[in-house]
Structure formats: C-alpha cells, structure tokens
PASE-330525 format. One record per atom (N, C-alpha, C, O): residue in three letters; chain; atom name; x, y, z. Coordinates in steps of 0.1 Angstrom, whole numbers, plus 5000, padded with zeros to 4 digits. Example, Ala and Ser with C-alpha at 12.3 -4.5 7.8 and 13.67 -1.06 7.14 Angstrom:
ala_A_N_5132_4943_5078 .
ala_A_CA_5123_4955_5078 .
ala_A_C_5132_4967_5078 .
ala_A_O_5142_4967_5085 .
ser_A_N_5128_4978_5071 .
ser_A_CA_5137_4989_5071 .
ser_A_C_5129_5000_5079 .
ser_A_O_5134_5011_5080 .
***
This chain:
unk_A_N_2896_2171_6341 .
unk_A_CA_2897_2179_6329 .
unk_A_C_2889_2173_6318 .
unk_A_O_2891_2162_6313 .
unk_A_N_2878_2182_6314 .
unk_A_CA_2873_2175_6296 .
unk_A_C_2880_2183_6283 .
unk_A_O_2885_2194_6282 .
unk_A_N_2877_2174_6275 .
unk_A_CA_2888_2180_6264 .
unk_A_C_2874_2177_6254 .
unk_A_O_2865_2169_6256 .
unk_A_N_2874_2189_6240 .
unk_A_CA_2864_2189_6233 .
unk_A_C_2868_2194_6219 .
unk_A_O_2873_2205_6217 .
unk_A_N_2866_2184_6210 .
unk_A_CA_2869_2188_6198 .
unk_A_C_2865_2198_6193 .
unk_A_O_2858_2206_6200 .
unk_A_N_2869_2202_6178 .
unk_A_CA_2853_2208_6168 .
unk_A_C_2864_2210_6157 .
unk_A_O_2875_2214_6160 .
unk_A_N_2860_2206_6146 .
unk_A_CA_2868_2206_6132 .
unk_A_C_2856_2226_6130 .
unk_A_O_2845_2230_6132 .
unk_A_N_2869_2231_6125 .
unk_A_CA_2866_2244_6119 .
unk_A_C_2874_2242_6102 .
unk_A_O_2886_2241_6099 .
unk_A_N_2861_2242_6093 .
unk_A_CA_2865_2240_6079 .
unk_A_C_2871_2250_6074 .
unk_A_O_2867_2261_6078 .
unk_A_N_2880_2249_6065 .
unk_A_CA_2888_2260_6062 .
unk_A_C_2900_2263_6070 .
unk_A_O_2911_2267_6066 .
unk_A_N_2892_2260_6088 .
unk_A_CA_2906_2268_6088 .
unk_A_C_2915_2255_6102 .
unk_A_O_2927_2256_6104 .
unk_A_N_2910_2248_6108 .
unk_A_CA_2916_2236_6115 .
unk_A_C_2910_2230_6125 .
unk_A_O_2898_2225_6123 .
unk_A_N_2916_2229_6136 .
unk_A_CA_2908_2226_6146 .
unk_A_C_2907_2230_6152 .
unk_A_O_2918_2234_6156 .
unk_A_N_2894_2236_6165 .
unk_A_CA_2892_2241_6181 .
unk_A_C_2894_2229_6192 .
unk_A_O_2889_2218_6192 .
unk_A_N_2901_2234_6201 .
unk_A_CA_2897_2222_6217 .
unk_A_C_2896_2233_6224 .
unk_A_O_2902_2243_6226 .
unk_A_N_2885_2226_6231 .
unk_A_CA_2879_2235_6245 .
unk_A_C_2883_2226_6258 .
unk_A_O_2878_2215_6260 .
unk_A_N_2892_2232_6266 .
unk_A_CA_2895_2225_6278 .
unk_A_C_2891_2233_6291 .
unk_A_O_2893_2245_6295 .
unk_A_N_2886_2223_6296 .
unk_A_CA_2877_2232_6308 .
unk_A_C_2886_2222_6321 .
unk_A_O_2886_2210_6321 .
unk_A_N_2893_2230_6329 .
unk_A_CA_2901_2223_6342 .
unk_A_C_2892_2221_6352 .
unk_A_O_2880_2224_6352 .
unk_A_N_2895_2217_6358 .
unk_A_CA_2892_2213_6374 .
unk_A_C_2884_2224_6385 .
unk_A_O_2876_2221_6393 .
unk_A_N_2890_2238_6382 .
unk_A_CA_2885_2249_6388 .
unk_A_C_2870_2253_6381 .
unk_A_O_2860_2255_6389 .
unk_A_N_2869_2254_6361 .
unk_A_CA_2862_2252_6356 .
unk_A_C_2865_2261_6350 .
unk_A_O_2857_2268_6344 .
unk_A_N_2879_2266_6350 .
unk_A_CA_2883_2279_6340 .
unk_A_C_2885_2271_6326 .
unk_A_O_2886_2259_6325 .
unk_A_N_2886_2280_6315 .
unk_A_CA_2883_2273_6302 .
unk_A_C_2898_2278_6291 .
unk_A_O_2903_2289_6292 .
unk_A_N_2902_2267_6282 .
unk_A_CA_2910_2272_6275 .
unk_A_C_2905_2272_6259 .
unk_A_O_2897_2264_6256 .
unk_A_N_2908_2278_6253 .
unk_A_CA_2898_2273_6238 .
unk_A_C_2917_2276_6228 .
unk_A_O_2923_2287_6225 .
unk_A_N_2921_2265_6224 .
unk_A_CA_2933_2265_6212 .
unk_A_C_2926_2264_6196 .
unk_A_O_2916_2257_6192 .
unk_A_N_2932_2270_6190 .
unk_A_CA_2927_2270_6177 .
unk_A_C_2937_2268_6171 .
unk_A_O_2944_2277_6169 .
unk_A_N_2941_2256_6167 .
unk_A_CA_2947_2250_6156 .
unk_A_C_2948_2255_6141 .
unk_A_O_2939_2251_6132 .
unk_A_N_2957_2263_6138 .
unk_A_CA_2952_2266_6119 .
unk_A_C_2959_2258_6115 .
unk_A_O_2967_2253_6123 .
unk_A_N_2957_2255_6102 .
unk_A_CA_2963_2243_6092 .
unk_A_C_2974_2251_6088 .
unk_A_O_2978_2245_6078 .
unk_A_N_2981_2262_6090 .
unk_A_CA_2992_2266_6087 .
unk_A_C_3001_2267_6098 .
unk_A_O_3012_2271_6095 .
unk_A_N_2999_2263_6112 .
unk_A_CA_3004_2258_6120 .
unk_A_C_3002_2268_6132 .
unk_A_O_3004_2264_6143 .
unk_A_N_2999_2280_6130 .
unk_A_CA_2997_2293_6138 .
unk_A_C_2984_2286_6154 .
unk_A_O_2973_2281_6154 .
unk_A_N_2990_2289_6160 .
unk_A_CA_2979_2284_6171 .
unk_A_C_2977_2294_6181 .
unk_A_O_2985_2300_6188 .
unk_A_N_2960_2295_6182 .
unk_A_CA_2951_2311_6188 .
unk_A_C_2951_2303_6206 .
unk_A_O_2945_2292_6209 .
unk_A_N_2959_2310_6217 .
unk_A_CA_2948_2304_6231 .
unk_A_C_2942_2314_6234 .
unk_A_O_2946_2325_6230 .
unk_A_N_2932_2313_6240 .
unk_A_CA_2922_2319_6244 .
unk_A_C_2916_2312_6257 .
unk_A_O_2909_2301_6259 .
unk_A_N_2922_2324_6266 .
unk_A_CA_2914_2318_6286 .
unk_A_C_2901_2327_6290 .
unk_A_O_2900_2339_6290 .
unk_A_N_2892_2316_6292 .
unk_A_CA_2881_2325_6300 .
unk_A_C_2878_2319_6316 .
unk_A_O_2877_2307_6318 .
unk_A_N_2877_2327_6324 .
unk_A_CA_2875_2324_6339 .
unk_A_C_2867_2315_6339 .
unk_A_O_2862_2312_6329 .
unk_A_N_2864_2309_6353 .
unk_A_CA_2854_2299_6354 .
unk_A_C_2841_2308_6358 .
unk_A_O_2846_2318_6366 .
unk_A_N_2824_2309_6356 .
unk_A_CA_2814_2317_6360 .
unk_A_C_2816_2328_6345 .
unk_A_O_2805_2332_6341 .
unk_A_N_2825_2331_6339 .
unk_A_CA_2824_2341_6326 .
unk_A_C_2815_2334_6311 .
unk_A_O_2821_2327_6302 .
unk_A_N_2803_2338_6310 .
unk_A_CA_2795_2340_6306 .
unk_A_C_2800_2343_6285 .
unk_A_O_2797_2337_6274 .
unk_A_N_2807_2353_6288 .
unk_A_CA_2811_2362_6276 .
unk_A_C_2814_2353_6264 .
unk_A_O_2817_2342_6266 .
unk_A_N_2814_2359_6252 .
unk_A_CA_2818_2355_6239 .
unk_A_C_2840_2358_6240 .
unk_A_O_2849_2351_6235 .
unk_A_N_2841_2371_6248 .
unk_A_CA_2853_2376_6250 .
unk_A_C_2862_2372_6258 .
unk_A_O_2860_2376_6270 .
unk_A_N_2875_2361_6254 .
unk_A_CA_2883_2356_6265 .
unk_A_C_2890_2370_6276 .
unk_A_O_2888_2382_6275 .
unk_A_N_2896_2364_6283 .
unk_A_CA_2902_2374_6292 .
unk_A_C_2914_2375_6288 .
unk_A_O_2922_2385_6290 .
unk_A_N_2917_2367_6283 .
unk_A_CA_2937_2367_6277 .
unk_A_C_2935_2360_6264 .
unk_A_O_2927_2351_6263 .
unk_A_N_2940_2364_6257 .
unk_A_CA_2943_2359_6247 .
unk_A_C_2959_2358_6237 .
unk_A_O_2967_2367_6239 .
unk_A_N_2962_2351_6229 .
unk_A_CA_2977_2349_6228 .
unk_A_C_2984_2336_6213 .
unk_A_O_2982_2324_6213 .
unk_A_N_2990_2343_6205 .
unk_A_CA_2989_2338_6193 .
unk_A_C_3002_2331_6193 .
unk_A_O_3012_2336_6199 .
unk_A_N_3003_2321_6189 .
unk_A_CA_3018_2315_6189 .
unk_A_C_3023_2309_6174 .
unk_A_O_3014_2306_6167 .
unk_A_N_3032_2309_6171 .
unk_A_CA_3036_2303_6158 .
unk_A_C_3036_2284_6163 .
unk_A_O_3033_2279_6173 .
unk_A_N_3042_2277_6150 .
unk_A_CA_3040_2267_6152 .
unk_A_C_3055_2263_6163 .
unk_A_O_3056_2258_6175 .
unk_A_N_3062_2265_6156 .
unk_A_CA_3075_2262_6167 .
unk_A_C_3073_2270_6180 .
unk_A_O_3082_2267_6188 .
unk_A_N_3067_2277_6184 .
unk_A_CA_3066_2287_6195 .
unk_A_C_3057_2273_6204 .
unk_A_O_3060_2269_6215 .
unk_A_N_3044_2268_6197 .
unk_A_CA_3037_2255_6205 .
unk_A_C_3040_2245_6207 .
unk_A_O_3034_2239_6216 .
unk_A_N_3052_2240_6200 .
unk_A_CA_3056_2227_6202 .
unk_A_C_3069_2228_6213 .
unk_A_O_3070_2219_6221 .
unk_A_N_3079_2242_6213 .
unk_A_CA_3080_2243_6229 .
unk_A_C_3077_2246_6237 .
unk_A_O_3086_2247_6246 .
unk_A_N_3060_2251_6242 .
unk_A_CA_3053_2253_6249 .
unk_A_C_3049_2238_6257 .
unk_A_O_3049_2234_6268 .
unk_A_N_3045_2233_6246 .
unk_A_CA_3042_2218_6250 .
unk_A_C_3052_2210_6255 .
unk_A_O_3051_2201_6264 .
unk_A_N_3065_2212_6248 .
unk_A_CA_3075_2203_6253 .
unk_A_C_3077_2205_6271 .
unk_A_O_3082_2196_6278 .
unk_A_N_3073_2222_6276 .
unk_A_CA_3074_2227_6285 .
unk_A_C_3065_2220_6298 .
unk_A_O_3069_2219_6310 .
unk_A_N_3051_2217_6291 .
unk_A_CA_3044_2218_6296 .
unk_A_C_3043_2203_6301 .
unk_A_O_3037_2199_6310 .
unk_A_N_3050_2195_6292 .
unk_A_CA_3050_2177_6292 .
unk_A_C_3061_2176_6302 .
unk_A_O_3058_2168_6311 .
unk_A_N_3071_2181_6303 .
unk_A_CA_3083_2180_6311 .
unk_A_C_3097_2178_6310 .
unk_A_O_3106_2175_6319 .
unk_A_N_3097_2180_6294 .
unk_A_CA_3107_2177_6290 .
unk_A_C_3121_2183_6290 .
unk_A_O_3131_2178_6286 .
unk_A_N_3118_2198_6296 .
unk_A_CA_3129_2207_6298 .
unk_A_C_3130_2209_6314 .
unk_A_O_3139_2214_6321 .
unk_A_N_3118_2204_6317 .
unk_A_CA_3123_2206_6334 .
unk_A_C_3112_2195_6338 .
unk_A_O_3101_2195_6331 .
unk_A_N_3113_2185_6350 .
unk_A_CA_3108_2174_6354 .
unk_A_C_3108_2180_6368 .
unk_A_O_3118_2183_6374 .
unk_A_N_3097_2180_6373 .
unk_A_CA_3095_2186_6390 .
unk_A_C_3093_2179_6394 .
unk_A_O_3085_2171_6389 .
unk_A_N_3101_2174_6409 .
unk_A_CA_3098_2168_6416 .
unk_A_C_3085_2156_6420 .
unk_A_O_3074_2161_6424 .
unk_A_N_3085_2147_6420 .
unk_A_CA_3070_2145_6419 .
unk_A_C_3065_2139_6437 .
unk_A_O_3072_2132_6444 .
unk_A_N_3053_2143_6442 .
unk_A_CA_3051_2142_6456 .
unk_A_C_3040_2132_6457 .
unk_A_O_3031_2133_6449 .
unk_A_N_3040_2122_6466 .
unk_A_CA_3025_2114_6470 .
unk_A_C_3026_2104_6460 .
unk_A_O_3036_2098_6456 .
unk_A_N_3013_2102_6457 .
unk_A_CA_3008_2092_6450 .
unk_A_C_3012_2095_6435 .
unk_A_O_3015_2085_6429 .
unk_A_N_3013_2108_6428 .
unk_A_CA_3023_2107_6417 .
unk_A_C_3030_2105_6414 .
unk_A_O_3033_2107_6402 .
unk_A_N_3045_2098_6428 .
unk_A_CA_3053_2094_6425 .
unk_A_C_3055_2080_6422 .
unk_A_O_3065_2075_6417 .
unk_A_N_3042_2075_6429 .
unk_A_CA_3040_2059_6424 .
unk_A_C_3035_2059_6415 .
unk_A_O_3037_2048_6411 .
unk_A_N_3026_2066_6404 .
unk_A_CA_3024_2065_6389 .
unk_A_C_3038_2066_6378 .
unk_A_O_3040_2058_6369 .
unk_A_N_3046_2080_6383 .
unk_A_CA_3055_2084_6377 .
unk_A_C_3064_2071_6380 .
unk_A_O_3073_2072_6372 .
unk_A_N_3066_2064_6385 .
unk_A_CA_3078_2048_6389 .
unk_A_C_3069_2040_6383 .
unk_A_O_3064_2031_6391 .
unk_A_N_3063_2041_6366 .
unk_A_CA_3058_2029_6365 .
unk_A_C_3065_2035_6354 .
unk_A_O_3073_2027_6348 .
unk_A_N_3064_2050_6347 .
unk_A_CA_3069_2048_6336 .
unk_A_C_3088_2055_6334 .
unk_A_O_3095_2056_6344 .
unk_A_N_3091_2057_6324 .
unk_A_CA_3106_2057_6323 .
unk_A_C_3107_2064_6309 .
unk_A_O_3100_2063_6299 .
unk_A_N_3117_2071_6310 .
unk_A_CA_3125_2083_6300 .
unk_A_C_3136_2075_6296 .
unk_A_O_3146_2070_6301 .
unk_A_N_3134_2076_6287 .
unk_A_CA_3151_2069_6277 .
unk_A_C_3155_2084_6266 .
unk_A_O_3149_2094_6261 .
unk_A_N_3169_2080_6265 .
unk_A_CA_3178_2088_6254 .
unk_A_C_3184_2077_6245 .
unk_A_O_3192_2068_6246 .
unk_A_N_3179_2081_6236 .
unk_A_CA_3182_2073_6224 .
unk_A_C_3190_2075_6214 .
unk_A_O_3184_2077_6203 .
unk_A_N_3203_2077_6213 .
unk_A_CA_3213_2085_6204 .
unk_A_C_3213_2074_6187 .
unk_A_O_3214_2062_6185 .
unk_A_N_3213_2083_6179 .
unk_A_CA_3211_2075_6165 .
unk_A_C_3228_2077_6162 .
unk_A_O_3235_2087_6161 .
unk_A_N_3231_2063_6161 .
unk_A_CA_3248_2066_6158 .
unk_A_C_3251_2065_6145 .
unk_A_O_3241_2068_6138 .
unk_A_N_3263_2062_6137 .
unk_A_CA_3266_2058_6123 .
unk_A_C_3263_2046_6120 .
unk_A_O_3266_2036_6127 .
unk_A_N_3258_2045_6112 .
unk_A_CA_3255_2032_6104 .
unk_A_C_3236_2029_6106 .
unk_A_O_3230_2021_6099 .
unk_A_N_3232_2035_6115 .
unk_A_CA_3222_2031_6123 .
unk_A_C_3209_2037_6114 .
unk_A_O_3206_2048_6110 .
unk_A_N_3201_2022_6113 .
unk_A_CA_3193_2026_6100 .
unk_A_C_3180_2037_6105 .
unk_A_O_3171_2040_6097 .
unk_A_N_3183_2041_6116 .
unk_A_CA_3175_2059_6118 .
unk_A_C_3176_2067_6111 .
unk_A_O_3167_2074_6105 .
unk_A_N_3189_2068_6111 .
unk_A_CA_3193_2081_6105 .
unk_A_C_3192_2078_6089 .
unk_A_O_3196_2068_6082 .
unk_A_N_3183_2092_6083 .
unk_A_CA_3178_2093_6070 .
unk_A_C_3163_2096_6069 .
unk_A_O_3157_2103_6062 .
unk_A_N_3158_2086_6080 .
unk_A_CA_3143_2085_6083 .
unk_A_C_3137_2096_6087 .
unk_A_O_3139_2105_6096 .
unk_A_N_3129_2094_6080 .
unk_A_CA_3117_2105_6090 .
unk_A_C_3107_2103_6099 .
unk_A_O_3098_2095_6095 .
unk_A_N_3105_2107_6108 .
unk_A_CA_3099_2107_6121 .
unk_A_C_3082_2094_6114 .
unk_A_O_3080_2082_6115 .
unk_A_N_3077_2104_6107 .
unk_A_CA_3064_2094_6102 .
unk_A_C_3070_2080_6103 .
unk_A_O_3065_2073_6112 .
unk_A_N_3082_2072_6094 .
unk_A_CA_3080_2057_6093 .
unk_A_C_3087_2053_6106 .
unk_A_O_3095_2043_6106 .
unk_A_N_3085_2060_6115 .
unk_A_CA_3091_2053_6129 .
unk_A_C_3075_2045_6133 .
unk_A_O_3065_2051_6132 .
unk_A_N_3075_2033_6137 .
unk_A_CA_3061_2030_6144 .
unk_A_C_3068_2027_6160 .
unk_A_O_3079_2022_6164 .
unk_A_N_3056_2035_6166 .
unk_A_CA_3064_2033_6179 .
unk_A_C_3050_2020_6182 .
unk_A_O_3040_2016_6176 .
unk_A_N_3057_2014_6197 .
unk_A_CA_3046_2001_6202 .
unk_A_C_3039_2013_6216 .
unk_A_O_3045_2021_6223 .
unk_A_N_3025_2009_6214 .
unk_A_CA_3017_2017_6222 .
unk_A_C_3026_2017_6234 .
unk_A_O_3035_2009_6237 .
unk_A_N_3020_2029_6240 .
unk_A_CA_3022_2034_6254 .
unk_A_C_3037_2040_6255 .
unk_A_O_3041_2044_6266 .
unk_A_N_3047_2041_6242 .
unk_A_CA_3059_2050_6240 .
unk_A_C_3056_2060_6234 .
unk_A_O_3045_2059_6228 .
unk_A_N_3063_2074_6232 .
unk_A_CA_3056_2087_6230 .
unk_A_C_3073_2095_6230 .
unk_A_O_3082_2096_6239 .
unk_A_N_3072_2100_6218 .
unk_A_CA_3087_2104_6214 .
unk_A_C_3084_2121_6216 .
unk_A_O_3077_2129_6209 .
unk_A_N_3090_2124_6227 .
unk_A_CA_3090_2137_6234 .
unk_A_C_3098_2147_6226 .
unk_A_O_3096_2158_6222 .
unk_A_N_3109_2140_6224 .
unk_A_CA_3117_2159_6217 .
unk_A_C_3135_2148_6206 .
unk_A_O_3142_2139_6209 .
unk_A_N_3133_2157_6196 .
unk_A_CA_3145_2151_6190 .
unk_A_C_3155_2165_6195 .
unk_A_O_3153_2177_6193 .
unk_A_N_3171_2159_6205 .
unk_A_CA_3180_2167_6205 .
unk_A_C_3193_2167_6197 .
unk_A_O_3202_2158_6199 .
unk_A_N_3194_2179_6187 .
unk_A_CA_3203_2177_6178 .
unk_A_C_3214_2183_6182 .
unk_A_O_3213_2194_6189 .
unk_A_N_3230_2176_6178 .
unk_A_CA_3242_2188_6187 .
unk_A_C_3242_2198_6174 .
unk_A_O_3241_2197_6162 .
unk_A_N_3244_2210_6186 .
unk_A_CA_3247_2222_6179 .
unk_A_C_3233_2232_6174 .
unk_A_O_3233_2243_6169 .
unk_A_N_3222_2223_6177 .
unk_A_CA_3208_2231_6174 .
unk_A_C_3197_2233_6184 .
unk_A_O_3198_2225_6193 .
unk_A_N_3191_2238_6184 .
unk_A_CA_3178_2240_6196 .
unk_A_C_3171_2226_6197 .
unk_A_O_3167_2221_6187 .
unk_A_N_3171_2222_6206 .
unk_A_CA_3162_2212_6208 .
unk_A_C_3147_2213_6201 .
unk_A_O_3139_2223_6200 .
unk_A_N_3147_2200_6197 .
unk_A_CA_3131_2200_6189 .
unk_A_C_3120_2192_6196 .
unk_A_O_3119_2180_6198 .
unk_A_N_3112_2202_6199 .
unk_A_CA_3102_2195_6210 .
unk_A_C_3091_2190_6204 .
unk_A_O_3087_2197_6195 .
unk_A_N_3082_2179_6207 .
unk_A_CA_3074_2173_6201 .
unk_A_C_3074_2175_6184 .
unk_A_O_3065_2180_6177 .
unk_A_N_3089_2170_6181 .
unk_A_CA_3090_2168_6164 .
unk_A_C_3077_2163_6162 .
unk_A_O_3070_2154_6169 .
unk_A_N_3074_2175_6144 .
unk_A_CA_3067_2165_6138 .
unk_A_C_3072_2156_6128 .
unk_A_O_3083_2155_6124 .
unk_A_N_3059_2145_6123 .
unk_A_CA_3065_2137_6114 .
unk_A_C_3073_2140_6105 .
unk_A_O_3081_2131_6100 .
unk_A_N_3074_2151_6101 .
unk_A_CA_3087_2154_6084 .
unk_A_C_3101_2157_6092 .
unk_A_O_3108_2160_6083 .
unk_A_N_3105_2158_6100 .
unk_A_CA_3119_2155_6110 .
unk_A_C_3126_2147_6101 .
unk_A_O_3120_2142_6092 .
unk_A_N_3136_2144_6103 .
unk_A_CA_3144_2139_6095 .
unk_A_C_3156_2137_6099 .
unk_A_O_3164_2146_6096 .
unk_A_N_3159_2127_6106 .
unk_A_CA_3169_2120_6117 .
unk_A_C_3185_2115_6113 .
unk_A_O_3189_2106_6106 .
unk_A_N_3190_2124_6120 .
unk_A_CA_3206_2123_6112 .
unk_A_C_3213_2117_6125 .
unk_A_O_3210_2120_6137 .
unk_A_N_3223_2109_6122 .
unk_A_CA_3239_2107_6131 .
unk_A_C_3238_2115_6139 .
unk_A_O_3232_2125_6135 .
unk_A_N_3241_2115_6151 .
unk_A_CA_3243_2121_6162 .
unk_A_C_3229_2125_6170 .
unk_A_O_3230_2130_6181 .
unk_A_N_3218_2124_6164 .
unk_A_CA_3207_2129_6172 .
unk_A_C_3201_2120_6183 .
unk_A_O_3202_2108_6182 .
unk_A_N_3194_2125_6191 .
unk_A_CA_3191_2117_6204 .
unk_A_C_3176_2121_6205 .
unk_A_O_3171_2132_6205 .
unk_A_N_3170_2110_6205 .
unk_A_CA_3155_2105_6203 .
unk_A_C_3154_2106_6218 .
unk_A_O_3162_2099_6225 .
unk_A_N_3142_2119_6227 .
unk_A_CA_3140_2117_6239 .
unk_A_C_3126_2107_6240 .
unk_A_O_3115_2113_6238 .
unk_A_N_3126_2094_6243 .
unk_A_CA_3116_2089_6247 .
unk_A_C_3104_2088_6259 .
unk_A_O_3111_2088_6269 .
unk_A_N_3093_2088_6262 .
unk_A_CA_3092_2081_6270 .
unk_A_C_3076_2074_6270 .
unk_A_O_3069_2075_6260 .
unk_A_N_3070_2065_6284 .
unk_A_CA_3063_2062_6289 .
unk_A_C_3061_2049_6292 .
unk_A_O_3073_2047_6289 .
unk_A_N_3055_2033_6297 .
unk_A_CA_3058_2026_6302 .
unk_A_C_3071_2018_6301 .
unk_A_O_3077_2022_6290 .
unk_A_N_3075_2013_6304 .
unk_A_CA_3091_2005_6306 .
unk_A_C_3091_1998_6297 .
unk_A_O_3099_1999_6288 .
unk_A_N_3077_1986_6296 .
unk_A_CA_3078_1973_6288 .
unk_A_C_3080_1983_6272 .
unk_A_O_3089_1982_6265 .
unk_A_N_3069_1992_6270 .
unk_A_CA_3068_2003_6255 .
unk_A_C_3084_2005_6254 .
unk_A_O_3090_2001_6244 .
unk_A_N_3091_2012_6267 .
unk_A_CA_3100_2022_6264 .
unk_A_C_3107_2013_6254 .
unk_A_O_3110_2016_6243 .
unk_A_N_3108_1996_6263 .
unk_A_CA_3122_1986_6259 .
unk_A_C_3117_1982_6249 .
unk_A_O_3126_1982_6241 .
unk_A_N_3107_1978_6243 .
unk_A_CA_3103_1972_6230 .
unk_A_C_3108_1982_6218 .
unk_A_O_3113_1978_6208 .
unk_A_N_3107_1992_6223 .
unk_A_CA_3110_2004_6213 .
unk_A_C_3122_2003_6210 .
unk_A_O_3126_2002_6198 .
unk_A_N_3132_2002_6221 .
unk_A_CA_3145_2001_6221 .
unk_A_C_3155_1989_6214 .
unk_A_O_3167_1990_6210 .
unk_A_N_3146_1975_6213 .
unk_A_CA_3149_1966_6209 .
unk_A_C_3143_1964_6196 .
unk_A_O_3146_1955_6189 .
unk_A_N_3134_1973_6193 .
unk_A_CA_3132_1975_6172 .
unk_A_C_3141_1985_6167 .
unk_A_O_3143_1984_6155 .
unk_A_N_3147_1994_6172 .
unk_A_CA_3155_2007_6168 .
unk_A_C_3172_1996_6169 .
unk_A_O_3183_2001_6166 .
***
C-alpha cells in the first residue's frame, strides 16, 4: 500500500492510497472535520471517481475505529497471528480519585508504539479514535493498544 500526502490550502488535507490491486482511494480531510472518499478502479484513467461518499467527522472516526478493529477483531490466520501475539489490547478503566479523570486526551503522552483506540463511556456511544479535546471522566475505559512492553509502560504512568 502507498500512502500520499498533499496539504490543500484553505481547505485541509488529501491522501491518496493506492492498494495492492492498484485500486485508488483519494480522502479529503476539511478542517471542519467533514471527510470526501473517493474510489477509482485500478487501470481508470478518469478525473471522475467511481463511488464517491461524504462523511461527517464522527461518522470517520467510527469508520476507522471499524476498520482498526476495535468493534470486531477477526480472527487472525498464518503468519498474522504471530505478528498479532507480539502486540496486546488493554482496558483501562479511570476510577475515582484517578488523576485522568478531568484531563484531556492532548496532555496524555503516550510511550511509543501504544495507540489509544476508542474512549468507552457508560451510558454513551462508544468514542472511536477520540480526539485530543476528549475529556476523561470517572468511570471511562481507555481502549489501548500495541506492543506489550508500550501497552505496560503506559499502564505503569496512568
């Protein structure tokens, strides 16, 4: 897969992802959070995608949370299950007293190679790839993940 920038002034960012087949995705990031996809076949020539499809900003972030695995984890077969047995998923519940709660997602520093997948709040929709202005209360559960030694380091500054 290549992945390809392009700052569009004014209005945000483009990535052009071209897969493996050589079919193409083009996302357009607006700075108001609205995000354009756009698929064109692999051999399509054209200015004009073949699908195209507009999402709001919460509409992308559980697309992605979908797409990472965080609402459903598939089985994993072969040799991805010996990558997938290097790293590890933690639940991280912010209890009372627990100097999380209050904070917002930005002054968390995570240690490389951990990667904070979805804040789950009781009684609310799950928040998938929170952004930084989140704002972490008692009872919420930090879904973590990726290498073991990251996950535990993480777990032993929180």
């Amino acid at each position: 897969m290549r992945v390809e920038e392009a700052v569009l002034p004014g209005v945000g960012r483009k990535f052009t992802i071209t897969v493996q087949s050589g079919d193409r995705l083009v996302i357009v990031v607006h700075h108001s959070g609205k995000r354009e996809l756009q698929y064109f076949e692999a051999g399509e020539d054209g200015d004009e995608p073949i699908m195209a499809l507009d999402l709001t900003d919460e509409e992308a972030r559980e697309l992605g949370a979908i797409l990472a695995g965080v609402l459903f984890h598939p089985e994993a077969v072969g040799d991805t299950q010996s990558k997938l047995g290097q790293k590890v998923i933690e639940w991280i519940k912010v209890l009372p007293g627990s100097k999380l709660a209050g904070k917002r997602l930005a002054e968390l520093t995570l240690p490389p190679g951990a990667h904070l997948l979805a804040v789950d709040r009781p009684g609310a929709p799950l928040i998938p790839n929170p952004s930084p202005e989140v704002v972490l209360e008692v009872g919420d559960t930090l879904v973590v993940a990726g290498s073991r030694e990251a996950v535990e380091a993480l777990m032993r500054t929180l």
